[in-house]
ROBASE-636003 format. One record per residue: x, y, z of N, C-alpha, C, CB in turn. Coordinates in steps of 0.001 Angstrom, whole numbers, plus 500000, padded with zeros to 6 digits. Atoms other than C-alpha are relative to their C-alpha. Glycine has a CB too. Layout:
// ROBASE-636003
XYZXYZXYZXYZ
...
//
This chain:
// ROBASE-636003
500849498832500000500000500000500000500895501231500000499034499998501217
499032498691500464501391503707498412498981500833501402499807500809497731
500893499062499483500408506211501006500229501638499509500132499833501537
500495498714499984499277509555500278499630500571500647499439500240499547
499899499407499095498694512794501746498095499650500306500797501548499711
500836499981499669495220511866501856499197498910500544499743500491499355
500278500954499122494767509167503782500462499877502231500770498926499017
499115499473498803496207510676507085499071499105501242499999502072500184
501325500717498646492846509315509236500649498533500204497823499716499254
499955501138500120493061506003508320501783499110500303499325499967498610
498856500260499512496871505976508801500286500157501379500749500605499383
500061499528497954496637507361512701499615498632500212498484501460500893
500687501122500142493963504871512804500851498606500572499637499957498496
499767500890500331496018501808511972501560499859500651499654499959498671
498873500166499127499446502440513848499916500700501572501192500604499194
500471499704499076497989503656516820500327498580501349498557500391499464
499923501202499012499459501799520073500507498385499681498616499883500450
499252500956500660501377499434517666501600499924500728499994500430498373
498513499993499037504818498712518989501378499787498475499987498023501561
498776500324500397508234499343516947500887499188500551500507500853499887
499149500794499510510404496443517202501516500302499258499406498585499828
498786500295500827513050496444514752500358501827499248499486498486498583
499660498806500575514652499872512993501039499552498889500555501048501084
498731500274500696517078499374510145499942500930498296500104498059499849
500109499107501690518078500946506548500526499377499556500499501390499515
499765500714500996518419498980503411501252500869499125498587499731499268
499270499907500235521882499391502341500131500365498506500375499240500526
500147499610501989521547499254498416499022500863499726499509498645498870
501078499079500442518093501017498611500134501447500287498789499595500573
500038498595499041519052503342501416498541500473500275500805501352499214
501228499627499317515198503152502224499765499428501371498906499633499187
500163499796498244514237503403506401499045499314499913499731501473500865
501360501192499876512116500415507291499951500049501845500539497837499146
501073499934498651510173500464510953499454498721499900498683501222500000
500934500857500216508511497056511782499517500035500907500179498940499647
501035499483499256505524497215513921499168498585500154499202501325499235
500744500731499443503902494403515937498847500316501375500889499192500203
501213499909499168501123494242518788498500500035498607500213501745501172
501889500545500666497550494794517177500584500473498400497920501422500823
499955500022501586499116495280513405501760499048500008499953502129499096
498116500055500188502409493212511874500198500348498624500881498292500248
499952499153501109503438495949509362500844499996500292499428501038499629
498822499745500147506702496864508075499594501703499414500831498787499004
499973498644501100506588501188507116501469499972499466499662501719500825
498906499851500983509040501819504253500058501351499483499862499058498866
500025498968500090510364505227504182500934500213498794500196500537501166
499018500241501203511660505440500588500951501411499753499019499626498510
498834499034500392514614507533499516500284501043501309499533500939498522
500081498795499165514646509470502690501190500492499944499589499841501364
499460498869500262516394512548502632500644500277501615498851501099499315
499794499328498677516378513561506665499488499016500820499314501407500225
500784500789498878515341511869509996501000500443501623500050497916499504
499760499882498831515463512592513595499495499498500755500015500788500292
500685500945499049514892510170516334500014500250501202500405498839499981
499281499401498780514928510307519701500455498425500476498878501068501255
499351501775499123516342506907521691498998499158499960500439499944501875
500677500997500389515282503796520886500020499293501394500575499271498734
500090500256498739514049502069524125499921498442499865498828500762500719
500524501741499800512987498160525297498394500086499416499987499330502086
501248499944500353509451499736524675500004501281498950499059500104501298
499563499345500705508931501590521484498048500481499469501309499174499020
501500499975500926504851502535521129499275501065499807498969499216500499
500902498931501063502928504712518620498802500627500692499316499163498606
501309499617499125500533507131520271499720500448498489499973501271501593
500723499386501519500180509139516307501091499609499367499573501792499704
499245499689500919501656508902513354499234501022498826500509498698499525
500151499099500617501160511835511046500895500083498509500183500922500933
498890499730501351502531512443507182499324501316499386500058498512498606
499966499058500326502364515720505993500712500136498127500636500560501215
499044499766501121503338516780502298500675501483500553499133500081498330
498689498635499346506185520168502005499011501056500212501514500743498663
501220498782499863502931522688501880499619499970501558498405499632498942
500724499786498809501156521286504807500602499811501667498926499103499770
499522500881498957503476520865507247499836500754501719501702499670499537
500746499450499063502000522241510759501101500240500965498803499162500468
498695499399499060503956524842512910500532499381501045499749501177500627
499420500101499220504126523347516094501293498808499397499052499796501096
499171500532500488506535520740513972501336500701499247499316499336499378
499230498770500080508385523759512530500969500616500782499323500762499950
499665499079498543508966525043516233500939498676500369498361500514501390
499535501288499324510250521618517310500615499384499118499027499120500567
498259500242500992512519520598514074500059501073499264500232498572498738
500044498768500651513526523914512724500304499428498518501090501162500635
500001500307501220515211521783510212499411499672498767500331499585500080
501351500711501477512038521000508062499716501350499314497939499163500714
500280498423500555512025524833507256500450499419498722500958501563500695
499839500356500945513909523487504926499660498887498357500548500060500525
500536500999500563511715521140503217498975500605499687499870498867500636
501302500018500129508782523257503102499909500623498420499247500843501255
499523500073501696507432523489499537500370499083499656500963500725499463
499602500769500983508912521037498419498946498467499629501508499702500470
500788500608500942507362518002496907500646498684501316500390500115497920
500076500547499173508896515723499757498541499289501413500855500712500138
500772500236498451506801513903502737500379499947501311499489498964500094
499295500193498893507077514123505939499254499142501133500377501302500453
501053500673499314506185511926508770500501499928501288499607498666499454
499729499312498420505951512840512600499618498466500693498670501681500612
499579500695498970506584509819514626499362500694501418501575499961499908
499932499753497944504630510558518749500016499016500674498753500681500846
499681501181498588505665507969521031499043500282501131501710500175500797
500627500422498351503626506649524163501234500126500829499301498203500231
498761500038499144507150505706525130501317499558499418499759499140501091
499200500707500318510046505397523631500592500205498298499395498802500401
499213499307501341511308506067519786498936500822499125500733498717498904
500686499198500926509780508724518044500818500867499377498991500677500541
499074498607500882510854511939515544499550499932498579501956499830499938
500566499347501318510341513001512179501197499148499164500004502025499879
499448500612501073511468511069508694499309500825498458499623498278500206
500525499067501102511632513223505469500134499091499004500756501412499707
499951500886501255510991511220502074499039500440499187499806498532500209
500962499997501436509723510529499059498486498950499890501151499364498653
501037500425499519506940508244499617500135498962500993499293499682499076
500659501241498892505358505731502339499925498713499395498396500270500517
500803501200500031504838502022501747499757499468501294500590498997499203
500433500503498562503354499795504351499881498439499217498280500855500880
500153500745500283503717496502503768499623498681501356500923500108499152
500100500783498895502376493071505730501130499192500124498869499258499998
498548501338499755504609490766507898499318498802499443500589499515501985
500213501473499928504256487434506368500524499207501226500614499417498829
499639500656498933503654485037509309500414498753499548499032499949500955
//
């Protein structure tokens, strides 16, 4: 699944209280993969990313929002709190705000979203 800026509901929605287990970046692709168990087992695939800021990756790692913004819409208090996306705005990039319950969150700038399932 491609995500777009217009599916933002249904994306909250669906990683909501999910738990990051794994973090890693695909070496040849250089795309940022997240995998996500408890009530979903999704992998997000942050393609070509450009930027990212995390904060510490913990024993417990769980999703209170996730948010993706395109370079137009990207909402001040995120502005105020990574100045660095000033630099992104306008542009044709996505962005996607990571809020932690507890534990790894922050902002990942790219080119698009996939979401793919874990095969069990």
């Amino acid at each position: 699944m491609k995500v777009g800026g217009f599916l933002q509901e249904s994306i909250n929605d669906k990683f909501h209280d999910a738990e990051i287990y794994c973090i890693k970046i695909n070496k040849n692709s250089l795309d940022l993969y997240l995998s996500l168990i408890n009530k979903i087992d999704k992998v997000i695939i942050f393609v070509s990313p450009v930027f990212w800021e995390f904060t510490s990756f913990e024993q417990q790692n769980v999703i209170f929002e996730f948010s993706t913004f395109d370079g137009k819409t990207i909402p001040d208090f995120l502005l105020e709190e990574y100045p660095e996306l000033n630099n992104f705005k306008m542009s044709s990039y996505q962005i996607s705000y990571l809020d932690s319950s507890i534990g790894l969150g922050g902002i990942i700038v790219h080119e698009l979203l996939e979401i793919l399932e874990i095969n069990k």
